[in-house]
C-alpha positions in Angstrom: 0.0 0.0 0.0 1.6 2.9 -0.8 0.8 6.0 1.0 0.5 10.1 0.7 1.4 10.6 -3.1 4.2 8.8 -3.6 5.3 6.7 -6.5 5.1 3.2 -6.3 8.0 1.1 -6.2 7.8 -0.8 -8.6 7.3 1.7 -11.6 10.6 2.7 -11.5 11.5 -1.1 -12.0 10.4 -0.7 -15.6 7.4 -3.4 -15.0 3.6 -3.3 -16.7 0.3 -3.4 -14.7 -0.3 -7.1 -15.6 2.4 -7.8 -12.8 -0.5 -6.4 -10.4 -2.8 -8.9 -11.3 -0.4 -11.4 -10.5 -0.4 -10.6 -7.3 1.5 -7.9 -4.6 4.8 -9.5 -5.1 4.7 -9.1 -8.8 4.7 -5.6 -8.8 8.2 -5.8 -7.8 9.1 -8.5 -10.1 9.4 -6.7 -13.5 7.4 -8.8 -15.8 6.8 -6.7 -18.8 4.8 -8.6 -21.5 5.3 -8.3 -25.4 2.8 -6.5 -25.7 4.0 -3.7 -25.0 7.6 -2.8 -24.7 8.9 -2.2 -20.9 11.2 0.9 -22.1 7.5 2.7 -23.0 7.3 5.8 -20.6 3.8 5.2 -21.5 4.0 1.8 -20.2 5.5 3.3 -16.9 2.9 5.9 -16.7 -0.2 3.4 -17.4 1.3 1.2 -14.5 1.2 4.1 -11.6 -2.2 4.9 -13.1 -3.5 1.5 -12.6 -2.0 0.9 -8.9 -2.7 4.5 -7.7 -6.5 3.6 -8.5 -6.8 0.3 -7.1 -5.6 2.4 -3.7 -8.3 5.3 -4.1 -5.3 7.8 -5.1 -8.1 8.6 -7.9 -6.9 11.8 -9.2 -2.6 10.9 -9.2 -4.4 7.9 -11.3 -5.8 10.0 -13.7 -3.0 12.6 -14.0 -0.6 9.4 -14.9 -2.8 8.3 -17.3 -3.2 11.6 -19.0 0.7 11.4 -18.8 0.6 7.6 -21.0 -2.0 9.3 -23.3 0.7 12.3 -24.3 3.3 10.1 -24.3 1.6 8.1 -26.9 1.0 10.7 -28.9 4.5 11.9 -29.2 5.3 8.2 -29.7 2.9 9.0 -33.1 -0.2 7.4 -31.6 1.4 3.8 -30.8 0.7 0.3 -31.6 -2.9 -1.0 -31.8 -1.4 -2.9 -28.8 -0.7 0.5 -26.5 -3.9 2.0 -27.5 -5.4 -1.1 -26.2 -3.8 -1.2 -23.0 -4.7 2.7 -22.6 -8.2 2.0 -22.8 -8.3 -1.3 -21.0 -6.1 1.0 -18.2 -8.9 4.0 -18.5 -11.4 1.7 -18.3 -10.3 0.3 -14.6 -9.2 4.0 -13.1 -13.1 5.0 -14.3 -14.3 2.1 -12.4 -12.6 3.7 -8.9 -13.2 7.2 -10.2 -16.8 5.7 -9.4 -17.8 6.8 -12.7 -20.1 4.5 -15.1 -18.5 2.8 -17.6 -20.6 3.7 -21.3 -22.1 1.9 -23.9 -18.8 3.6 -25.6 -16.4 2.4 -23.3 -17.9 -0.9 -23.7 -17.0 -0.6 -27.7 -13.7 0.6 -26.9 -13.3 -2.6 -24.8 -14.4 -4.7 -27.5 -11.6 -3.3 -29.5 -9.1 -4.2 -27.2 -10.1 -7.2 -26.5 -10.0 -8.0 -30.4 -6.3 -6.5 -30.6 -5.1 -8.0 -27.4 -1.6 -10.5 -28.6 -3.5 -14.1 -28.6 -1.1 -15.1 -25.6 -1.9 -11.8 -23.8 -4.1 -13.5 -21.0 -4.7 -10.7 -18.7 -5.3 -8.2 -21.4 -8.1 -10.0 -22.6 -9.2 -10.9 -19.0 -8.8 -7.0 -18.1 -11.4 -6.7 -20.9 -14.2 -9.0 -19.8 -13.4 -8.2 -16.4 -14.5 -4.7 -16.9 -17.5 -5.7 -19.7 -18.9 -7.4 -16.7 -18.6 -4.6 -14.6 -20.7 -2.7 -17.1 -23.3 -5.5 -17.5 -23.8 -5.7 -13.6 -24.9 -2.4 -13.3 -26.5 -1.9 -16.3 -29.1 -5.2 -14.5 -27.8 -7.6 -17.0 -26.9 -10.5 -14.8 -26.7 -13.3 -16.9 -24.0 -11.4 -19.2 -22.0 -10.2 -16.6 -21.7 -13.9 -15.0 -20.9 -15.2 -18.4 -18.1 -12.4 -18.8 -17.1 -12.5 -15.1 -16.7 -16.4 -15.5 -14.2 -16.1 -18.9 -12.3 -13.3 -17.4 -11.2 -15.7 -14.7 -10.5 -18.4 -17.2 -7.9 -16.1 -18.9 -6.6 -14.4 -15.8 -5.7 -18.0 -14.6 -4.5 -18.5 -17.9 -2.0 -16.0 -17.6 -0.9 -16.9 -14.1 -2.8 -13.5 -12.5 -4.2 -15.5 -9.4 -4.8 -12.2 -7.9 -6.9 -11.1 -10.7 -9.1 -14.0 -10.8 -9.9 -13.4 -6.7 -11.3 -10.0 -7.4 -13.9 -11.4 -10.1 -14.3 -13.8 -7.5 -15.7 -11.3 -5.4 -17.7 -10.2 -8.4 -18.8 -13.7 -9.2 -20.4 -14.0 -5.6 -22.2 -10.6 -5.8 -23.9 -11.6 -9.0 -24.8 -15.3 -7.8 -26.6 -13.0 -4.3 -28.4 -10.8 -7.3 -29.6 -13.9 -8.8 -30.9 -15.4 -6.3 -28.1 -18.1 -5.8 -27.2 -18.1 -2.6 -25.6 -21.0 -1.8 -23.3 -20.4 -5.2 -22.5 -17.1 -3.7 -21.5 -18.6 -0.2 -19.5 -20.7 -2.0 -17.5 -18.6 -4.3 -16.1 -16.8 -1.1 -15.2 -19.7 -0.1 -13.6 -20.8 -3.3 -11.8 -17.1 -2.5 -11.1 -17.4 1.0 -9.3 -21.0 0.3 -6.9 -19.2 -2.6 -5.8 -16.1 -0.6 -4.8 -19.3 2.4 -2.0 -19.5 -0.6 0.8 -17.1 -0.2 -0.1 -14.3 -2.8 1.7 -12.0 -0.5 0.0 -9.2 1.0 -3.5 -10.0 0.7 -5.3 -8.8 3.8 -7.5 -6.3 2.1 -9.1 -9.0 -0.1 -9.7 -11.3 2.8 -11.4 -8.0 4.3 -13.1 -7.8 1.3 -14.1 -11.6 1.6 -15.6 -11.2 5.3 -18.0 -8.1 3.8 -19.4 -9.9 1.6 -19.5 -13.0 2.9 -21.7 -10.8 5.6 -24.0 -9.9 3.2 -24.6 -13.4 2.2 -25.1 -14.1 6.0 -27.6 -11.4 7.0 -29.9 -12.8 3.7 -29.8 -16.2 5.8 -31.1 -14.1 9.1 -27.5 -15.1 10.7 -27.2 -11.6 12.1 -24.7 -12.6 14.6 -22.7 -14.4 11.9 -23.4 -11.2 9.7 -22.0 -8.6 12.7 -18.9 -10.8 13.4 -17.9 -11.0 9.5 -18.6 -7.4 8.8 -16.9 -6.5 12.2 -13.6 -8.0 10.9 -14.0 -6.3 7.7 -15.1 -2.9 8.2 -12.1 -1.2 9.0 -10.0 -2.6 5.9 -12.2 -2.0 3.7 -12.9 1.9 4.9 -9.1 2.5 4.9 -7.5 0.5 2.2 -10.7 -0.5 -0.6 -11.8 2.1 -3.0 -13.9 -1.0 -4.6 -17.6 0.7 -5.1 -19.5 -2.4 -4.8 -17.6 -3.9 -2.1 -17.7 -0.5 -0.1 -21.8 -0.7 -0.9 -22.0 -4.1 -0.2 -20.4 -3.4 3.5 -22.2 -0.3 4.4 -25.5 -2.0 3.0 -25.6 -4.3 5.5 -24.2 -2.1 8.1 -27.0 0.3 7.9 -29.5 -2.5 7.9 -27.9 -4.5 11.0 -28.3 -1.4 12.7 -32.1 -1.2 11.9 -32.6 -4.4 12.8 -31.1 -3.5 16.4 -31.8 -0.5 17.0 -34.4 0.7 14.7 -35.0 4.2 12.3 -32.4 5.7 14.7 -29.7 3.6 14.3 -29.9 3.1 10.7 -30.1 7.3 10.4 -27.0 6.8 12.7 -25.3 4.8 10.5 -26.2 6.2 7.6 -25.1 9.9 8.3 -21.6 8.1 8.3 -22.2 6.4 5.1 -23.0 9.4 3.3 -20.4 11.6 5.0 -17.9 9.0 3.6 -19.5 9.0 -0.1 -19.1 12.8 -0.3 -15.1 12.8 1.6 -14.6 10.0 -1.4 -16.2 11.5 -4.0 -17.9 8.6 -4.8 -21.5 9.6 -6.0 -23.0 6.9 -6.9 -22.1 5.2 -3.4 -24.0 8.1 -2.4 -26.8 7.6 -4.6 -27.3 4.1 -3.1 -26.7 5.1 0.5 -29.8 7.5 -0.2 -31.4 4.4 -1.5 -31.1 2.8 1.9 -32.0 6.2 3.6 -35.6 5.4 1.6 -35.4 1.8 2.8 -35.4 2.5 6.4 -37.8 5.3 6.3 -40.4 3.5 4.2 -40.2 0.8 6.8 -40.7 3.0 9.4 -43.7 3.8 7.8 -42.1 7.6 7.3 -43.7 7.5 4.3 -43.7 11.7 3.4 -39.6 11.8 4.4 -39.0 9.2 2.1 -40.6 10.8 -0.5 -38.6 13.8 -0.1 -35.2 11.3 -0.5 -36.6 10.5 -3.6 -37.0 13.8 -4.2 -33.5 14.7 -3.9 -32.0 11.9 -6.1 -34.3 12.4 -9.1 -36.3 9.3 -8.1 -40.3 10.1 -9.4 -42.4 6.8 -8.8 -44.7 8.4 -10.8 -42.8 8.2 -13.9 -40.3 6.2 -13.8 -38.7 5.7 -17.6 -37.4 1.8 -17.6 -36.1 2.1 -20.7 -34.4 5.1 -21.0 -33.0 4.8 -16.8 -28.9 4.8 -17.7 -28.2 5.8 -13.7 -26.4 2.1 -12.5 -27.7 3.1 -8.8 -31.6 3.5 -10.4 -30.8 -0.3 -12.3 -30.5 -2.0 -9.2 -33.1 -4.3 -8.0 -33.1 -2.8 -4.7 -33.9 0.6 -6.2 -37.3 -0.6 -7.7 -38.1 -2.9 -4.9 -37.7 0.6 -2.7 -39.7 2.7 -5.0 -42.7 -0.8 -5.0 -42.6 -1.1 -1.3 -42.8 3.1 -0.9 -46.5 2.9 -2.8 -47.6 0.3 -1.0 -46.8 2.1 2.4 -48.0 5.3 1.1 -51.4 4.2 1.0 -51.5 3.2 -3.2 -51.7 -0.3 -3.6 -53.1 0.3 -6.7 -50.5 2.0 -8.4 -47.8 0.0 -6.9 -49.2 -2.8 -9.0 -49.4 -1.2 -11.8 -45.5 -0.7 -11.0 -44.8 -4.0 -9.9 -45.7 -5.1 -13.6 -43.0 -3.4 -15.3 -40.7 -3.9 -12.3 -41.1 -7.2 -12.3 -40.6 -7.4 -16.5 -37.2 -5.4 -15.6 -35.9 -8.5 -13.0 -36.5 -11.2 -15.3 -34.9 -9.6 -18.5 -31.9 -8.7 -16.0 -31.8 -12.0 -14.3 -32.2 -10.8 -10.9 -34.0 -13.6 -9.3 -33.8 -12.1 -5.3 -35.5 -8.9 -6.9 -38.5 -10.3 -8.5 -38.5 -12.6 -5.2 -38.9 -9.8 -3.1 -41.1 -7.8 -5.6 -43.3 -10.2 -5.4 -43.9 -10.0 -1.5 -44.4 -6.4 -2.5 -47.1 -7.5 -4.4 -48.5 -9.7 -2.1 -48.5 -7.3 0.7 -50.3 -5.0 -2.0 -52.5 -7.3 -2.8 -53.7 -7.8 1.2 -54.1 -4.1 1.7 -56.8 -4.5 -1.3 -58.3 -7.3 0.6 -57.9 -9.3 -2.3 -56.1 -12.0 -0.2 -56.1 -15.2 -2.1 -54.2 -13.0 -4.9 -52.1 -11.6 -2.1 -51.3 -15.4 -1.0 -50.6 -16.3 -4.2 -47.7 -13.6 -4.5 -46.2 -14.5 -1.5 -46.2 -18.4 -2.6 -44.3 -17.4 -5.7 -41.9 -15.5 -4.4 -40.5 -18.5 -2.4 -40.7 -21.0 -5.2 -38.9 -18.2 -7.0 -36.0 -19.5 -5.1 -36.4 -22.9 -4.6 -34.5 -24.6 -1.3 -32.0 -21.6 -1.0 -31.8 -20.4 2.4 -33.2 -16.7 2.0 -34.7 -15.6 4.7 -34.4 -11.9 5.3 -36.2 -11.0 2.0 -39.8 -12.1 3.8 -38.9 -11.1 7.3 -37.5 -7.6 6.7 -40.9 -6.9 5.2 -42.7 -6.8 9.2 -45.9 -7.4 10.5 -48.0 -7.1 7.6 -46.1 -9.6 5.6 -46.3 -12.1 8.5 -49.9 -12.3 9.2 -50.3 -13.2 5.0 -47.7 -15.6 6.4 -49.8 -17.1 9.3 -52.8 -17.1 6.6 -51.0 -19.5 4.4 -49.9 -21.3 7.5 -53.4 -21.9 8.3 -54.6 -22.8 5.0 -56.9 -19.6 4.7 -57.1 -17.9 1.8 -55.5 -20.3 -0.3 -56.1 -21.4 -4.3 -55.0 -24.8 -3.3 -53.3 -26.4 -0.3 -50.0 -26.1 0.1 -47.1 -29.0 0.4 -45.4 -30.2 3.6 -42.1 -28.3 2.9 -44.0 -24.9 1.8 -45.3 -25.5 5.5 -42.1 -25.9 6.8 -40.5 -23.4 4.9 -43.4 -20.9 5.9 -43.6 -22.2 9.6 -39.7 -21.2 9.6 -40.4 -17.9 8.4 -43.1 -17.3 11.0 -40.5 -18.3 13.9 -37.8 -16.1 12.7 -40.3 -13.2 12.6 -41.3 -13.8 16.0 -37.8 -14.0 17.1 -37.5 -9.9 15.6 -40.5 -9.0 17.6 -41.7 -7.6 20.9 -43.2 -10.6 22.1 -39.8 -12.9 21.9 -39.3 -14.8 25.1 -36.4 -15.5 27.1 -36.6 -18.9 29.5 -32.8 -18.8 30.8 -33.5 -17.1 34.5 -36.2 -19.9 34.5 -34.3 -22.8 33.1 -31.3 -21.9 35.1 -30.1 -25.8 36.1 -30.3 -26.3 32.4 -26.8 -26.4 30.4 -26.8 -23.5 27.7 -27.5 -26.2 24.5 -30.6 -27.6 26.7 -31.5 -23.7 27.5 -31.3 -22.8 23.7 -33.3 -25.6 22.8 -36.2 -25.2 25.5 -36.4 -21.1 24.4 -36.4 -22.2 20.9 -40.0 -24.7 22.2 -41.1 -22.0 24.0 -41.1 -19.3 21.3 -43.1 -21.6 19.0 -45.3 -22.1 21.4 -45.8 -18.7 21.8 -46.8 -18.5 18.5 -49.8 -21.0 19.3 -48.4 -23.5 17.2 -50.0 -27.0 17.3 -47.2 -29.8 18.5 -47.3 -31.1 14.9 -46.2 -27.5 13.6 -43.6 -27.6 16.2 -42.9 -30.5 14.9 -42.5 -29.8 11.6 -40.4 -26.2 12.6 -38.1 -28.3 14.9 -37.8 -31.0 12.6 -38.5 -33.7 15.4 -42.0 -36.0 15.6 -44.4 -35.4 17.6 -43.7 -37.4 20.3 -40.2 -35.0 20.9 -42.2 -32.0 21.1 -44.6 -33.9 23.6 -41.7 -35.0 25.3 -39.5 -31.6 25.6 -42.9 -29.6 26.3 -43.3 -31.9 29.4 -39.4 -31.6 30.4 -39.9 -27.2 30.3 -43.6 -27.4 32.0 -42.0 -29.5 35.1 -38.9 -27.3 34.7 -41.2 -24.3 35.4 -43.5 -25.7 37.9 -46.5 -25.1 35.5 -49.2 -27.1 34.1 -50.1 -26.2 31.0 -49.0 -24.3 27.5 -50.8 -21.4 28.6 -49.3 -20.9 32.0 -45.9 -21.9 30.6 -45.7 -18.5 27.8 -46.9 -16.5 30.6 -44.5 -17.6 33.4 -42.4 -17.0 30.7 -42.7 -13.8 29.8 -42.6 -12.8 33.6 -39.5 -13.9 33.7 -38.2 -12.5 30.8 -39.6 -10.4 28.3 -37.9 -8.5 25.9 -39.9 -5.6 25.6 -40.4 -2.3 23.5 -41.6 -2.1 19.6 -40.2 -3.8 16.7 -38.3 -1.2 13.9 -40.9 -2.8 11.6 -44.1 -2.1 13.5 
C-alpha cells in the first residue's frame, strides 16, 4: 500500500500493470509482457495509473494516465497494442473514479479485446473483467456472469491468481443478485481457500471476503454471523478499498444491522456516516445508493412523506419512472425498484404500486435478478392484502418463495414486518389459499413465522427460568417456547423443529416440570414474567 502521493515502487522497476494482477509480489518483479515494450514511458505511466486507483489515489491515477496518453501521442499514436492497454487502463481507473462505464467504453473494450496479442491472457481478462462490470450495473446478470466467468479463465491462464480473486468477489455478488445463494457462499469460499495461498500481501481481499460474505449471511437471518464478519471487515475495507461495490455491499448491510437492532435511529446513525464517507470519497454513486437505503429504512418506518422527499432529492419520481431510458447504475439496481414498490404500498396506493410491480417485475426477469423479482413479489403480495384481495395476495407471496427454490433466503420475507407475516400465518393456516399447500411450503413458511417472532416484541427468554439447564438444553427449551408462543399445534412444532411429535410432547413436558406449571398457557406467561424482551419492533 503505498501512502501520501508517492510513486510506487515498482514503476521505477520498468514493469507493466499485468504484474499487479499477478499478485503484490509481482509488482516488484518486473514482468513486462510483449505487448508492449517495458522501455514505454507510456507503459511506466499506465502502470502508476493502474495501482494508484486500485488504492483510491483517484486523481494521481488520472493525472498518470493523462501522462501515457501524451506520451503516446508523441510516440505518433502507438501500436494497436498500446492504445489497447490505454483504454483497458482508463477503463479500470473510471471504475474507482466511481464513474459509469458507457455503452462507448464498452465498444472501446471490444476493440481491445479483439487486438489484445493471442497469448496476452490478462489483457483480454482485463477486458471481460470490466465488460462485466458494465453489465452488472446496467441489470444484466446473466451477461456479466458469463463475462465474469471467462475473465477468470484467462486471468488463470495468464498466471494473474490475484486477478481471478477479485472477479471472485464479483462472481459471488452476482450469484446474491440472482438469487443463488448457496453459489455465492461458495465462491467466497472458493476465494477465502486461494488467498490461504501465499499471494503475499493479501489482507485487504480477505477484508473484502468477510464483507461480503456478511452480506450473504444477513440474507440467511445469521445476524450474529453477519456482525462478526462485517466487524472484521469494516475497517479494511474503509481505509485500504476504493472497490464501489464492495464499499456498498459493507455499508448496505451495516446500515441494515443497525435497523434491525436499534431501529430508524440507528440506521439514520449509520447512515449519516455512510454518506459523509460518499461525499469525503467522491464517490457519487455510493452516495446515490446510501440514499437508496435512507428510503429503505424510512419506508419501513412507515415515514412515508420523508421518504418521499429522499426520492426527491436523487431524481427518483415513482410516478414516472422511464425503464427504458433509466442509464443511472444506482436506479438499475433491484433494490432501487423494490424501494420505490414497497414506498407505494406504504403510502397508502396499492393500486399504483401494482401497476409498477408489472413493469418492475418485467425489468428482473430480463436482467436476471431472481432475489429482486422474489422480493417484488412479497411487495405485491403485501399490495395485494391491503386491497383485501387476499387469495391473490397469498398467491404472490407463494411465488416468491418458489422463485427461489431450497436456497436459504430468509431476510427478503422477514425484513418486510408485520403485515407480511400475518399473510404468512394465513397461508400457514390454510386460509385464503387457491390450493393447499405442500409439507415443505409449511415448513418453509412455519420457519419464516418463527424467525419473525424472534424480531419482535413478544420474543421470550426462559434462561433465569431454566437456570439448572446447560446453555444447549437452555437454547433448545427457548427455541419450544417461542413456538409455542406462536400458538403453534405440536405437529407444527414438529414440523419447525424437525422432530416427531412425540419430541415436542416430550421436551414440552421436560420445560412445564422445569417451570413448575401445568399447561402451554401458563408456561408462555411464566415466561414472559420472567423475561420479556420488551419495547416495539423497527418494523411495527
Amino acid at each position: 500500500m503505498t501512502t501520501g502521493t508517492s510513486v510506487p515502487m515498482f514503476a521505477a522497476a520498468g514493469t507493466d500493470w499485468r504484474s499487479f494482477m499477478r499478485g503484490p509480489d509481482g509488482l516488484h518483479a518486473g514482468q513486462p509482457t510483449d505487448a508492449v515494450s517495458a522501455t514505454s514511458p507510456s507503459l511506466v505511466h499506465l502502470a502508476r495509473a493502474f495501482t494508484f486507483a486500485k488504492h483510491g489515489k483517484t486523481g494521481e491515477a488520472r493525472m498518470e494516465l493523462e501522462a501515457a496518453r501524451a506520451a503516446l501521442a508523441a510516440e505518433g499514436g502507438g501500436s494497436d497494442h498500446q492504445r489497447a492497454d490505454l483504454i483497458l487502463v482508463d477503463a479500470h481507473v473510471r471504475s474507482y473514479e466511481d464513474r459509469p462505464i458507457t455503452d462507448g467504453d464498452a465498444t472501446r473494450l471490444n476493440w481491445a479485446l479483439e487486438v489484445c496479442d493471442r497469448h496476452d491472457f490478462i489483457g483480454q481478462g482485463l477486458a471481460l473483467n470490466q465488460l462485466c462490470i458494465l453489465s452488472m450495473h446496467s441489470g444484466n446478470l446473466d451477461k456479466a456472469q458469463e463475462y465474469g466467468e471467462g475473465a477468470i479463465r484467462l486471468y488463470r491462464q495468464g498466471g494473474a491468481e490475484f486477478g481471478s480473486l477479485h472477479l471472485l468477489a464479483h462472481l459471488g455478488q452476482i450469484k446474491l443478485m440472482r438469487g443463488d445463494l448457496e453459489g455465492a457462499a461458495a465462491q467466497y469460499s472458493e476465494m477465502e481457500v486461494s488467498l490461504s495461498n501465499d499471494l503475499g500481501d493479501t489482507g485487504s481481499l480477505l477484508a473484502v471476503c468477510h464483507a461480503l460474505r456478511s452480506e450473504v449471511a444477513y440474507e440467511m437471518n445469521d445476524l450474529a454471523a453477519s456482525r462478526a464478519l462485517l466487524e472484521n471487515a469494516i475497517q479494511s475495507v474503509e481505509e485500504h478499498d476504493a472497490w464501489l461495490d464492495v464499499r456498498a455491499a459493507a455499508y448496505r448491510v451495516r446500515i441494515r444491522l443497525a435497523y434491525d437492532s436499534a431501529g430508524l435511529p440507528g440506521a439514520m446513525t449509520e447512515l449519516s456516516h455512510c454518506e459523509r464517507i460518499a461525499k469525503e470519497r467522491a464517490m457519487p454513486r455510493l452516495l446515490q445508493l446510501m440514499k437508496i437505503e435512507r428510503l429503505r429504512a424510512l419506508t419501513l418506518s412507515n415515514e412515508t412523506e420523508a421518504a418521499l422527499e429522499v426520492m426527491r432529492s436523487i431524481g427518483l419520481n415513482p410516478n414516472n419512472f422511464a425503464w427504458e431510458k433509466q442509464q443511472n447504475w444506482a436506479f438499475r439496481r433491484g433494490s432501487t425498484v423494490v424501494s420505490i414498490a414497497r414506498w407505494m404500498v406504504r403510502a397508502r396506493r396499492a393500486p399504483d404500486a401494482l401497476r409498477f410491480l408489472e413493469h418492475a417485475e418485467d425489468f428482473a426477469i430480463r436482467g436476471g435478478q431472481l432475489l429482486s423479482l422474489a422480493k417484488l413479489r412479497v411487495i405485491k403480495a403485501s399490495a395485494h392484502w391491503r386491497l383485501n384481495q387476499k387469495t391473490d395476495a397469498t398467491g404472490a407471496l407463494l411465488s416468491s418463495v418458489r422463485l427461489l427454490g431450497g436456497q436459504p433466503f430468509r431476510r427478503f420475507i422477514v425484513d418486510e414486518g408485520p403485515e407480511v407475516m400475518s399473510i404468512v400465518q394465513a397461508i400457514l393456516d390454510g386460509d385464503h389459499l387457491s390450493a393447499p399447500i405442500s409439507a415443505s411450503q409449511r415448513k418453509r413458511f412455519a420457519e419464516l413465522s418463527h424467525f419473525s417472532m424472534l424480531q419482535g416484541s413478544d420474543r421470550v427468554t426462559v434462561s433465569a427460568g431454566l437456570s439448572g439447564n446447560t446453555a444447549a438444553r437452555r437454547d433448545n427449551a427457548t427455541r419450544y417456547l417461542e413456538l409455542l408462543a406462536l400458538g403453534m399445534s405440536n405437529k407444527d412444532i414438529g414440523r419447525t423443529m424437525g422432530v416427531s411429535i412425540n419430541t415436542v410432547k416430550y421436551h414440552l413436558k421436560s420445560i412445564f416440570r422445569e417451570l413448575r406449571v401445568e399447561n402451554r398457557t401458563q408456561a408462555v406467561v411464566e415466561v414472559r414474567r420472567l423475561g420479556t424482551t420488551s419495547g416495539n419492533h423497527p418494523n411495527g
